[in-house]
N, C-alpha and C positions, 0 to 999 in steps of 0.2 A: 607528304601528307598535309593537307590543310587542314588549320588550326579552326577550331569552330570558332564563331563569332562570341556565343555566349560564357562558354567553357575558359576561351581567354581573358575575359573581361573578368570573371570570376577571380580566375589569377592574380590579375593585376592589384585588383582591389583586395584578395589576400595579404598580398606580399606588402601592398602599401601599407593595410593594418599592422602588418608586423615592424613595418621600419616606424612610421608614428610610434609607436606602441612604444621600441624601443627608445626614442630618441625621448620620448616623456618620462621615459624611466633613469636615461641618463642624468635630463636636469635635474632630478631627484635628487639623484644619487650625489651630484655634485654640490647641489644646495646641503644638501645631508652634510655634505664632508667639513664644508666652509663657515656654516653653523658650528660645527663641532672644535673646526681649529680656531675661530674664535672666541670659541667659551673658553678653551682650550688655554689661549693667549692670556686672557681677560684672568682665569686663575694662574697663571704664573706671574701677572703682574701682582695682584691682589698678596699672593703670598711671601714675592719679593718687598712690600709695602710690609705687611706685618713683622719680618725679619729685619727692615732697618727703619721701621717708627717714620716712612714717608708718603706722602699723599700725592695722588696721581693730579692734581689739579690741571684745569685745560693747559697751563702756562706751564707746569712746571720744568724742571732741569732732564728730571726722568719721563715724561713723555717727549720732549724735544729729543732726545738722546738716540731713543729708542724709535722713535719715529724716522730718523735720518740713514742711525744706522741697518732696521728693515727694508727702507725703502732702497739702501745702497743693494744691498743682500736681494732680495725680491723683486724688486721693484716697481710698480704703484698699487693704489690700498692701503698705504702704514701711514699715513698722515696723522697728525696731533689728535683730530676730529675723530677719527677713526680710531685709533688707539683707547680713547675715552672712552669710547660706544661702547668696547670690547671689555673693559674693565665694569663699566655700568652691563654693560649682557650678566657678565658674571657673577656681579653681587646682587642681581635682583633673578639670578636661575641657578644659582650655588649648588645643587643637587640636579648636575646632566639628568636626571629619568625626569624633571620635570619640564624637559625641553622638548616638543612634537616635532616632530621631523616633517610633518604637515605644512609647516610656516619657513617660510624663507628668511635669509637673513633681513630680506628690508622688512618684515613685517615686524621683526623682534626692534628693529630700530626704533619702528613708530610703537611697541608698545614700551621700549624702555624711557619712553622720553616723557611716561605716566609716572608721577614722582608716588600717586596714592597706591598702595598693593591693591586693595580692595578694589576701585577702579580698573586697574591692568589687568587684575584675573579676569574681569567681565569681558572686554572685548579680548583676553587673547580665546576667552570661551567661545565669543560669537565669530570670531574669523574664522574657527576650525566648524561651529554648529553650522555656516551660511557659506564655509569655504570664500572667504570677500578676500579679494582681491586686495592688493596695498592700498593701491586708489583709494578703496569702500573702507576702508578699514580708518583709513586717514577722515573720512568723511564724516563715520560715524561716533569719533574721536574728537573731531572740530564741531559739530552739532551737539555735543553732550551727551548724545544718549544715555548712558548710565547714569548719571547725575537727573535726568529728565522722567528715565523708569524709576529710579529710585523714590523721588519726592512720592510718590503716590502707594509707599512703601512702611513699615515700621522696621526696627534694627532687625528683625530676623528673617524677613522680608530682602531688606537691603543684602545681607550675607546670602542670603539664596540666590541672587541676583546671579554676585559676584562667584557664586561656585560652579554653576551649571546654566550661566549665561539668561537670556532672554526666551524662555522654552514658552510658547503658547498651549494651554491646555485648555481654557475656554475660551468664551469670545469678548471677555471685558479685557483678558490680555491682549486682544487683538489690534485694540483704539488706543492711539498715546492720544496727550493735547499738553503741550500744544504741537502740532508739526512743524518740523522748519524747513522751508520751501526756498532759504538761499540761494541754492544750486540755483533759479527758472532770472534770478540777477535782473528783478525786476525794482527799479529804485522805488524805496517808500513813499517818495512825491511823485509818484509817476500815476498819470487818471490810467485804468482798463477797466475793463466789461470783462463778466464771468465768461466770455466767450476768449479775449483775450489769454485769459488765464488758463481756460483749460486747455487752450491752443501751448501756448508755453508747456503744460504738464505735457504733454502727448509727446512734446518736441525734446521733451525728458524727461522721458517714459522708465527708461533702467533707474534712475535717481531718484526718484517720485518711487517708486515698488522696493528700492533700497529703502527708503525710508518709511514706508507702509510697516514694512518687515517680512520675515522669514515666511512663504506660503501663500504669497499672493500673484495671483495670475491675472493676466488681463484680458479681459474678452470684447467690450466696446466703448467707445463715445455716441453720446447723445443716442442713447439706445430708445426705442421709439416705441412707446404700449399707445393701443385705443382701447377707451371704456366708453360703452354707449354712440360712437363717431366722433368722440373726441381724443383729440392726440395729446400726449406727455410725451417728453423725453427728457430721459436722467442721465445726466451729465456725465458721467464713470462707472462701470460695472465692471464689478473684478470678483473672483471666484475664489475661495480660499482653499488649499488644498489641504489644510490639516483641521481645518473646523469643516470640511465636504459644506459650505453654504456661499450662494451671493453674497455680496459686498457691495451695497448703494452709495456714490458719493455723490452727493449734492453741492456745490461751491458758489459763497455766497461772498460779493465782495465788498459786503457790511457787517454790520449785527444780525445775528439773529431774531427771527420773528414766529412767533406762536404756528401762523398760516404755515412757512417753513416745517415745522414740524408736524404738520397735519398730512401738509403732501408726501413729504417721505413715509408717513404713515399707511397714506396711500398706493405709496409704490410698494414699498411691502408685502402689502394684503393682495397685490396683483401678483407679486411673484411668488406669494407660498400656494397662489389658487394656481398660475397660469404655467409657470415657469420651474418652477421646482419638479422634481420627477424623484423616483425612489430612491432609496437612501438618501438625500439630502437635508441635512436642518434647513431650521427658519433663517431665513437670509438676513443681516447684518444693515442697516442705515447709518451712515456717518455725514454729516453735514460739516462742512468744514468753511467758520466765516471768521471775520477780521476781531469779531467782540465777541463777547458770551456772559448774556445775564445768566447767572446761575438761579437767580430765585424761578425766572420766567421761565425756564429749560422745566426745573421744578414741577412748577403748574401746570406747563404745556406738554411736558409727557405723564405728569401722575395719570393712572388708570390704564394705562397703553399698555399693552402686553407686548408689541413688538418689538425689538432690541435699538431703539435708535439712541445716537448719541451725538452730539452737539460738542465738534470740538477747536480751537482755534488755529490757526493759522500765522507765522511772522516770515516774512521774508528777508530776517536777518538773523546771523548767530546769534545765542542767547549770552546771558552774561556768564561764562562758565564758572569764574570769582565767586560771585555771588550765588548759583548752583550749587558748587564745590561748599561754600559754606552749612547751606540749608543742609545736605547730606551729613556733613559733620555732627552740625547738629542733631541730628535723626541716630546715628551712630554712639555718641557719647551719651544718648538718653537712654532712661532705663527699661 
């Protein structure tokens, strides 16, 4: 009896779903386990430490000891390094329910290596709210994010932050500033044309929407509108999916200028006439350049009813020192 052509293909692609299925449910499962034996580890060192009044330090006699003798017994994974981690897992997740089975062990690595609590709630909120990968999660950890949401915060602001992550619920949460654009590793002396740059963004496209944040989709470059037979085109259009509105990015590689803000005003008014269709809000402008007078931003959108916003741009990390400070400060006030 031959096999019909489509009936078997069906098959196949069943049977495959089920082995994927499985084999994603294994790493789980195995992450699950390996998390657990080392929180596991981390409070039996921790309690052998309280019973003889000693401290796990990187050098000391009882992680050497202990490292040598796992590694004879097991062996590899029990290293000094390691052993610490496990001890540090444990006293900053002292109470296993408050460990996700969601996150892997490297993910717990990069967030215990956050000396601040306040800090580490927030991104272990945002790796489970954006599911990011270690990669992303290192990324948004080396850029500051929380420290860079925060400033724009008061202390009960800042604790909101940190309990239920970076949740957008309108669109002024949607804009940081300044963005850090390290990832595109373009050196600060280095001349480019906004063409240059948005060539860079495109060519890292995932990192640039990483950094955007949670909800943003991309739909073109140099998107092309005519009014009266004349042509514009805007440099990035992205679609948000939890504000349901466009997202204009304009990229400027100076300061801002009044003109600037008139055109994004421009494209706006084209896209709630042209381009918007039912259920969508009024679409979002973000210009993103190297300066930003704020008096002149001031002047040149008072009266504007359309959502734009003028924000900057560095193509280096920030100083997190001096971040981490400013938060403190915002923290210890009243």
């Amino acid at each position: 009896m031959r096999l019909q052509k489509n009936n078997y293909k069906k098959l196949l692609e069943n049977i495959g779903t089920a082995i994927e299925s499985a084999r994603k449910n294994a790493v789980v499962v195995v992450n699950s386990q390996l998390v657990k034996a080392n929180w596991e580890i981390g409070r039996h060192i921790v309690e052998f430490e309280q019973q003889g009044n000693e401290r796990a330090e990187y050098g000391s006699a009882l992680l050497v000891r202990l490292s040598k003798d796992l590694a004879h017994r097991y062996g590899k994974g029990f290293g000094r390094r390691n052993i610490l981690d496990m001890r540090r897992f444990y006293l900053s997740y002292q109470k296993w329910q408050t460990v996700s089975a969601k996150l892997s062990w490297s993910h717990y690595i990069s967030l215990i290596s956050i000396s601040n609590n306040t800090a580490r709630k927030f991104y272990e909120k945002q790796a489970l709210n954006e599911n990011l990968s270690v990669r992303e999660l290192e990324r948004q950890i080396d850029s500051s994010l929380f420290e860079r949401l925060a400033l724009s915060k008061d202390k009960k602001g800042v604790l909101k932050l940190s309990n239920k992550g970076h949740i957008i619920t309108d669109y002024t949460e949607a804009v940081k500033d300044p963005y850090v654009l390290d990832f595109l590793k373009i050196p600060q002396s280095h001349k480019m044309t906004e063409k240059d740059l948005e060539q860079k963004i495109i060519d890292n496209l995932q990192m640039f929407i990483l950094e955007l944040g949670k909800g943003f989709a991309f739909v073109a470059r140099q998107y092309r509108i005519t009014i009266r037979n004349k042509h514009y085109s805007i440099d990035l259009v992205f679609y948000h999916r939890i504000l349901k509105c466009f997202v204009l990015i304009d990229l400027k590689i100076r300061g801002v200028a009044h003109s600037d803000i008139g055109q994004m005003n421009l494209y706006l008014n084209y896209f709630k006439s042209e381009e918007n269709v039912e259920n969508d809000n009024e679409p979002i402008g973000i210009i993103l350049s190297t300066e930003k007078d704020e008096v002149l931003v001031e002047y040149a959108t008072g009266g504007i009813s359309n959502k734009i916003f003028v924000s900057k741009y560095q193509l280096y990390l920030p100083d997190k020192k001096q971040l981490q400070r400013k938060v403190k400060a915002i923290m210890e006030s009243r």
